[in-house]
C-alpha positions in Angstrom: -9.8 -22.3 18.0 -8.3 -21.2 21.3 -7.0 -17.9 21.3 -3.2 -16.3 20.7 -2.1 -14.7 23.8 -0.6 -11.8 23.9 2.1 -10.7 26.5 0.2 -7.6 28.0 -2.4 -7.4 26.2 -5.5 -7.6 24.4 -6.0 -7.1 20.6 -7.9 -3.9 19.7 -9.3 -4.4 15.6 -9.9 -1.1 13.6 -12.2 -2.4 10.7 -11.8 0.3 7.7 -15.9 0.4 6.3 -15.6 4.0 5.5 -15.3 3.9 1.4 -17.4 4.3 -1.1 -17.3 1.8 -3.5 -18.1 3.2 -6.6 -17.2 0.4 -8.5 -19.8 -1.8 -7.3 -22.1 0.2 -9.1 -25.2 -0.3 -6.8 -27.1 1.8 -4.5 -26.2 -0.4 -1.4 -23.2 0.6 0.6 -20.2 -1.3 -0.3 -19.3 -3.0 3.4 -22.7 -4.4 3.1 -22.4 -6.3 0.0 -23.2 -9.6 1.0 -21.2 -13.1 0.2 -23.2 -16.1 1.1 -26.2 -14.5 3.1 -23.9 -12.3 5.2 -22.3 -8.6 4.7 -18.8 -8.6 3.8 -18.2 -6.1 6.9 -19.4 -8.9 9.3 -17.4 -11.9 7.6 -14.2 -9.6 8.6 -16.1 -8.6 12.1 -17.0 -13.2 12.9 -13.1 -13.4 11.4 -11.9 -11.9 14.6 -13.6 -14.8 16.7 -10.7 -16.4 18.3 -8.9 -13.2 19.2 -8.8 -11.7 22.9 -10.4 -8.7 21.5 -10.0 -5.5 23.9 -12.6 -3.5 21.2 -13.5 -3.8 17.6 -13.7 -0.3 16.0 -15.8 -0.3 12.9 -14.5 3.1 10.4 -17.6 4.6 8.7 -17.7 7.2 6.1 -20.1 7.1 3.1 -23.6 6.3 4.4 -22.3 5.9 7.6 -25.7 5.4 9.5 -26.7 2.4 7.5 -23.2 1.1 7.8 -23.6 1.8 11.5 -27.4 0.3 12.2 -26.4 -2.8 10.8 -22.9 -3.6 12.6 -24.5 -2.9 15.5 -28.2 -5.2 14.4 -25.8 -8.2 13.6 -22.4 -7.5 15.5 -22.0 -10.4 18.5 -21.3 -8.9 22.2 -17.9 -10.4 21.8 -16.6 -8.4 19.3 -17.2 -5.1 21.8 -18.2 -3.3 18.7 -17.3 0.8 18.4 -17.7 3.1 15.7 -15.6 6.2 14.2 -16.2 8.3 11.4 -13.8 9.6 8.6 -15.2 12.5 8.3 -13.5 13.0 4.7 -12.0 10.8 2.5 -8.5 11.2 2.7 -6.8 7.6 3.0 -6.4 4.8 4.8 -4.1 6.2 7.1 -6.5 9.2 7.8 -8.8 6.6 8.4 -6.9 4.6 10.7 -6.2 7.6 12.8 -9.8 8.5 13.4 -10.1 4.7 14.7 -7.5 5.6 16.9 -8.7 8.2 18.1 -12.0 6.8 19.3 -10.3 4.8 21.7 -10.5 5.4 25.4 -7.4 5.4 28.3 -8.9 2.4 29.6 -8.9 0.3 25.9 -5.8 1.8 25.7 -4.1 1.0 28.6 -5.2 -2.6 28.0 -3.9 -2.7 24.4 -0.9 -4.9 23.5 -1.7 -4.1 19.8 -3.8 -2.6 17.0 -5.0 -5.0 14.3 -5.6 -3.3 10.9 -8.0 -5.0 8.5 -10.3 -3.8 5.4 -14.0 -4.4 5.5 -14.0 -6.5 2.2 -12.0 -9.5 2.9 -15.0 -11.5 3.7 -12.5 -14.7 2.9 -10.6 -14.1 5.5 -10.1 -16.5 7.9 -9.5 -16.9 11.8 -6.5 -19.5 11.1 -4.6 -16.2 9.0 -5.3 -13.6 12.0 -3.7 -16.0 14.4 -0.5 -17.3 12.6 -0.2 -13.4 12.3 -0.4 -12.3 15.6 1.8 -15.9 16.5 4.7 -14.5 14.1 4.2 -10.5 15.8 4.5 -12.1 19.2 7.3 -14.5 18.4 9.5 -12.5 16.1 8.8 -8.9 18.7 8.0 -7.0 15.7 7.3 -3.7 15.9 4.5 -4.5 12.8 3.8 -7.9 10.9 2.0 -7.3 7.0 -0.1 -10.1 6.0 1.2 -10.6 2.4 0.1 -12.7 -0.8 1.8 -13.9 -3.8 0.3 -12.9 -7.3 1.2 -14.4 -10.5 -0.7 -10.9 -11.8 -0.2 -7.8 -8.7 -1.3 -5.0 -11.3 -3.1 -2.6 -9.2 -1.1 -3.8 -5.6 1.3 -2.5 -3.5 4.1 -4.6 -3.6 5.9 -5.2 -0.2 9.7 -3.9 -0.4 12.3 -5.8 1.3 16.2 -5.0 1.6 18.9 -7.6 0.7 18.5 -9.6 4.1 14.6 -10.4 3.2 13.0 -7.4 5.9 10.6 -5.9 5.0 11.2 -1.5 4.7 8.4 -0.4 2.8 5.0 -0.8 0.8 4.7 0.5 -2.4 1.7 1.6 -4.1 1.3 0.2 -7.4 1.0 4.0 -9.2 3.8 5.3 -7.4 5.9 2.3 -8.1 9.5 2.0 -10.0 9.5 -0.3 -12.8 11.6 -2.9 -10.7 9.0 -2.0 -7.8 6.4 -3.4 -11.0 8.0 -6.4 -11.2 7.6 -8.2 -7.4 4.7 -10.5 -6.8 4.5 -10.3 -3.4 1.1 -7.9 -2.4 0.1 -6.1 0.6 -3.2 -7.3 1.9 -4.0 -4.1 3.3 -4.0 -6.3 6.8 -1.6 -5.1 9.5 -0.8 -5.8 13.3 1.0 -3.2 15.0 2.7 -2.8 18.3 -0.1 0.0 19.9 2.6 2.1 21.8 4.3 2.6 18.1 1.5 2.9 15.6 0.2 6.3 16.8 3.6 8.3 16.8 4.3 6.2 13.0 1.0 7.2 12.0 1.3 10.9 12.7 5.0 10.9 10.4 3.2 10.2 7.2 2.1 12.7 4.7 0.3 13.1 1.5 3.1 13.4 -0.9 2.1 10.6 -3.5 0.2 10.4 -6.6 -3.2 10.6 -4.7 -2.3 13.3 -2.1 -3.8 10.9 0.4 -2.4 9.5 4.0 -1.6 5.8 2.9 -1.5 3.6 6.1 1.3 1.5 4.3 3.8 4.2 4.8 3.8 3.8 8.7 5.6 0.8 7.8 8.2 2.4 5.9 8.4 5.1 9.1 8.8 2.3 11.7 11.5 0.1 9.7 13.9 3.5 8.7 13.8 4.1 12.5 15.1 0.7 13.0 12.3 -1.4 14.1 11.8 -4.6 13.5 8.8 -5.1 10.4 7.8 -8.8 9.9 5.7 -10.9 7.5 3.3 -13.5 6.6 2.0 -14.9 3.4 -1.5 -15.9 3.6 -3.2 -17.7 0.1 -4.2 -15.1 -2.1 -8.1 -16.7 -2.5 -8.4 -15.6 1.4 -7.2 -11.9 1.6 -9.0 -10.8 -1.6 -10.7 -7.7 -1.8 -14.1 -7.0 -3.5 -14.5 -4.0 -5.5 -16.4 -4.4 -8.4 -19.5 -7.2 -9.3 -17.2 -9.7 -10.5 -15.2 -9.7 -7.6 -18.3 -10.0 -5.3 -19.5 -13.0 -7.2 -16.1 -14.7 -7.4 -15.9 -13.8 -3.7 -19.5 -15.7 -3.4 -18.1 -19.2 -5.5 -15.0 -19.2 -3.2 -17.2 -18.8 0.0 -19.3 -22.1 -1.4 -16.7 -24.1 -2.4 -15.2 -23.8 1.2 -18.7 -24.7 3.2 -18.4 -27.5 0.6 -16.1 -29.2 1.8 -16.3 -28.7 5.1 
């Protein structure tokens, strides 16, 4: 697939591997889980493919050195492959900021924009990443959400729009109103930002929710009150699924054979 240019820049990917994953209930760390003979962490990282990658930063956190020794074992040389640790758990956007932080002037300077992406969507594909970028470049967003459409969204955020269809917020699903409750449409957790706006959105957001945690999805609430321009996508639901829990992983693993299938 050839690659989506970008205007000025390059794509730099921050990869948040840094969780837990109690819920897996195994001694192996979650990001490493693997679907069809290869770790969830490094479907997301072979995702990034056909992107003009300027660096791929890969968050650790819990068990960070075997996170770290195999990303680095497996990782190709074109995914330029860098690490940064979350030292505590304290969000996604915490999380995203020590990414950021990793990065030097010279990444910087050749960065057009920052790629968000969980590392247990190991369905996701290149064709999503590239209609999502396509849709940042063509609309001049200042951020473009990948969304999905759930016929059941309990535990989601649900994407907030005003009466003209844009998108002003993410809600979490425990902080959400009961007509919040009621929208189907579901942050994926997967973001592209413009780079020279993300860091000053990130640093506006604060812990004051249920989990007294930095949730990345507020920067787009911060970007869209200060009048910039928040886009979207809608991706199939079966390919921006997240594993959390044994089930998942195995339902993960029959969607991940039925596409080789039938290929």
């Amino acid at each position: 697939m050839t690659a989506t240019p970008l205007p000025l820049g390059g794509v730099c990917a921050i990869i948040l591997a840094a969780g837990e994953g109690s819920r897996m209930k195994s001694d192996l760390p979650k990001p490493l889980h693997e679907v069809c003979g290869r770790s969830m962490v490094m479907h997301v990282v072979h995702s990034l493919e056909s992107i003009r990658l300027v660096a791929t930063v890969v968050v650790v956190g819990h068990r960070a050195p075997e996170v770290t020794a195999h990303v680095q074992q497996n990782a190709p040389d074109w995914a330029r492959i860098q690490f940064a640790t979350q030292q505590e758990q304290k969000g996604t956007g915490d999380a995203a900021a020590s990414g950021l932080s990793e990065l030097s002037a010279e990444i910087s300077s050749n960065t057009s924009a920052v790629l968000l992406m969980p590392g247990d969507t190991p369905l996701l594909t290149s064709l999503s990443i590239n209609r999502l970028i396509t849709e940042h470049i063509t609309s001049k967003n200042a951020a473009t959400v990948l969304t999905s459409t759930l016929d059941d969204p309990a535990g989601y955020g649900r994407i907030v729009r005003d009466s003209g269809g844009n998108v002003v917020g993410i809600v979490e699903h425990r902080d959400a109103s009961p007509d919040e409750l009621n929208i189907h449409e579901i942050n994926t957790g997967i973001y592209l930002f413009q780079f020279d706006l993300f860091g000053p959105a990130l640093k506006g957001i604060s812990t004051n929710n249920s989990q007294a945690e930095y949730y990345l999805t507020d920067v787009v609430e911060v970007l869209a009150s200060a009048g910039h321009s928040v886009g979207s996508v809608i991706a199939p639901a079966s390919e921006t699924a997240g594993v959390n829990d044994p089930l998942q992983l195995a339902e993960a693993e029959q969607e991940m054979l039925r596409r080789n299938a039938s290929l």
